[in-house]
Each structure stands twice: as C-alpha cells, then as structure tokens.
C-alpha positions, 0 to 999 in steps of 0.5 A: 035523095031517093030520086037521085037512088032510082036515077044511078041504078037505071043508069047502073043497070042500063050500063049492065045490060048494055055490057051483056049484049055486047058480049053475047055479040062476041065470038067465043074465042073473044070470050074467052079471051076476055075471061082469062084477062079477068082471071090475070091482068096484064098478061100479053098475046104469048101468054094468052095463046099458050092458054087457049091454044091459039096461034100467037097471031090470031090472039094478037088479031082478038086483042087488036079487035077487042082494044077497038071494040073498047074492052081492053087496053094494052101498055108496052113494055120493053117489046111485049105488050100487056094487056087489061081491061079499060075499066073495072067495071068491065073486070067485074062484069066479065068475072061476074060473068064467068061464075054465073056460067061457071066457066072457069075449069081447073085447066084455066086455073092451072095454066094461069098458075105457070 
C-alpha cells in the first residue's frame, strides 16, 4: 500500500511539474488566455477578446494553437464555438496558478461578471 502511495504522488508530481513548464513556455497572451477560461468555462473567442483587448482574430488563432498544444477543447454550438479545458486537472492548475501569482484583478472579475 505505501509503495502504491509513493508511485501515485511521483507520478502526480511529475504531471504537476510537467504542466508548469509547458506553461511557462507560453507567451503571455496564451496565459492569459488560458486564465480567464479558468476563471469561466465555456466562453467563445468573442467574449475572450472583449476581455483581453484583442482583436476577435488573434484569439481565435491562440485558441486554435493552444487546442493543438492540447490545453483547451472547444464544442460548436449553433455558429459559435465554446471553448474548455481537456481535463480538469488543467482547470486546476491554471487556477492554482493564477492565485500563486495573484493574477486575477477586479477588472477580470468584472468584465467576466457582464
């Protein structure tokens, strides 16, 4: 039983570390990206770019890239496309993320409210 412990926390922490340089490799508009899809799943590129500033095609081309980078996940619905993290794990790490660096500010909170 205790070896079985050690083995699933390497493995945990492997995963962990693993997550954590792949996103310290992203640019900081994929970051941010990815944090305020942890902040409100399932919102698509019109509403991400109202957020971040961004022209509507530069964060379909961020979600594009980080669907293939395997991050995110999108579903169609009527014309629009949802986007959400693969795994939850990912939700978690990115949030985990996100309040070790404090990154969420009340503008976030708000424009994320609307």
């Amino acid at each position: 039983m205790q070896s079985q412990l050690s083995y699933d926390n390497l493995e945990a922490n492997r995963e962990l570390i693993h997550l954590s340089m792949r996103f310290a490799r992203l640019s900081d508009r994929k970051k941010e990206v990815l944090r305020i899809l942890a902040e409100k799943d399932y919102l698509t590129n019109k509403q991400i770019a109202e957020v971040i500033g961004c022209l509507h095609n530069t964060v379909s081309s961020f979600l594009s890239e980080l669907r293939n980078e395997g991050w995110l996940e999108s579903q169609a619905y009527s014309r629009n496309a949802y986007w959400f993290f693969v795994d939850d794990r990912v939700k978690t790490f990115i949030q985990w993320e996100c309040q070790e660096n404090d990154v969420f500010s009340c503008e976030y909170a708000d424009s994320l409210a609307n």
